[in-house]
Structure formats: C-alpha cells, structure tokens
C-alpha positions in Angstrom: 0.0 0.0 0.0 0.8 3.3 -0.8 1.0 6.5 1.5 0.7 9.9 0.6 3.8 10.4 2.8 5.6 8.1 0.4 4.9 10.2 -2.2 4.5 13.8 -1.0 7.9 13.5 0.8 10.2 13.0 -2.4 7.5 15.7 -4.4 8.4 17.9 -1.3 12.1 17.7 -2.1 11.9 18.2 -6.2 10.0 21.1 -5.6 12.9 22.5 -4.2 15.5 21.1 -6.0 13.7 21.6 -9.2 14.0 25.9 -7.7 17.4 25.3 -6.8 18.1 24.1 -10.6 16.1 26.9 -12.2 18.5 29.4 -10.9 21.8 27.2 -11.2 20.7 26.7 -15.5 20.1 30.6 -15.0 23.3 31.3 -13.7 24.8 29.3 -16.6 22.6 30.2 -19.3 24.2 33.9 -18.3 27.4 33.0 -18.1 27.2 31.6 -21.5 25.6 34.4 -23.0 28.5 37.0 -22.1 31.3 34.9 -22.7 30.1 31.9 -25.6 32.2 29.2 -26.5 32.2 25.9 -27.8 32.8 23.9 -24.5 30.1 26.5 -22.8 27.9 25.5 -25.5 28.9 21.6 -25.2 28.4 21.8 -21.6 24.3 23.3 -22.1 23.7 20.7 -24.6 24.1 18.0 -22.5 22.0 20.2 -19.2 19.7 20.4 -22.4 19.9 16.3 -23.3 19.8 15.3 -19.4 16.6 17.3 -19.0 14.9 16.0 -22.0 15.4 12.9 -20.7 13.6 13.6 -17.8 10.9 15.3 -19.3 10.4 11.8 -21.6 10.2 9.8 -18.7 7.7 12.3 -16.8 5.5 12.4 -19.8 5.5 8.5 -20.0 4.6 8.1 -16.4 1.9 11.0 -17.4 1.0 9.0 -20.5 -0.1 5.6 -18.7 -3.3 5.4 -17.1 -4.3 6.0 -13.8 -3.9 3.2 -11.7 -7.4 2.2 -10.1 -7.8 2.1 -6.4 -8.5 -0.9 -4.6 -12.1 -1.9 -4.1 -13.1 -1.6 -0.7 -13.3 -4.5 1.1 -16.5 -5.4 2.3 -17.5 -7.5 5.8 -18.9 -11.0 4.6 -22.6 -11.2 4.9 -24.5 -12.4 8.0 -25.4 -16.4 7.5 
C-alpha cells in the first residue's frame, strides 16, 4: 500500500530542488551568453539532453493510465 507520505515526501524535495536548478541553468545560461564558447555551448547541450530525458520519462509516467484504487473491502454477509 501506498502513502501519501511516500509520495509527498520526495515531491516535497523536487519542488525545491527543481527551484534550486532553475536558478543554477540561470546562472549558466548567463554565463554563457556574455562569454560563448564551444565547450560552454557543449556543456548546455548535455544540461539540455539530461533534461529531455527527464521530461520523456515524466510524460511516460503521465501517459499511462491512472492506476485504479482498490475496491473496498466489504465484511462477509451475516449467514
């Protein structure tokens, strides 16, 4: 069985790391910008390719159907 703990406690942590990353790509977008060159460009190409990837495997998960929840279980009937 599944909690919501199980899963609000790792969403909880992307959230922030997914913040965190926003401004780190920011940082390095700019820093590419002012000063380009090839391995700066190299290096945002494969930020670029690692977070495609991601994005592939979100939209898969997002892609597959819900999973249904359990029937509750009901008491056996009186003889």
């Amino acid at each position: 069985m599944t909690t919501s703990t199980s899963f609000d406690a790792p969403l909880a942590a992307i959230s922030g790391s997914l913040t965190q990353l926003r401004d780190h790509i920011g940082a390095l977008v700019a820093t590419a910008s002012r000063h380009p060159t090839a391995q700066r460009r190299a290096a945002l190409v494969d930020v670029h390719h690692q977070l495609r990837l991601l994005g592939q495997r979100l939209n898969a998960a997002l892609g597959a159907p819900p999973a249904q929840d359990p029937l509750p279980h009901e008491p056996p009937e009186p003889a």
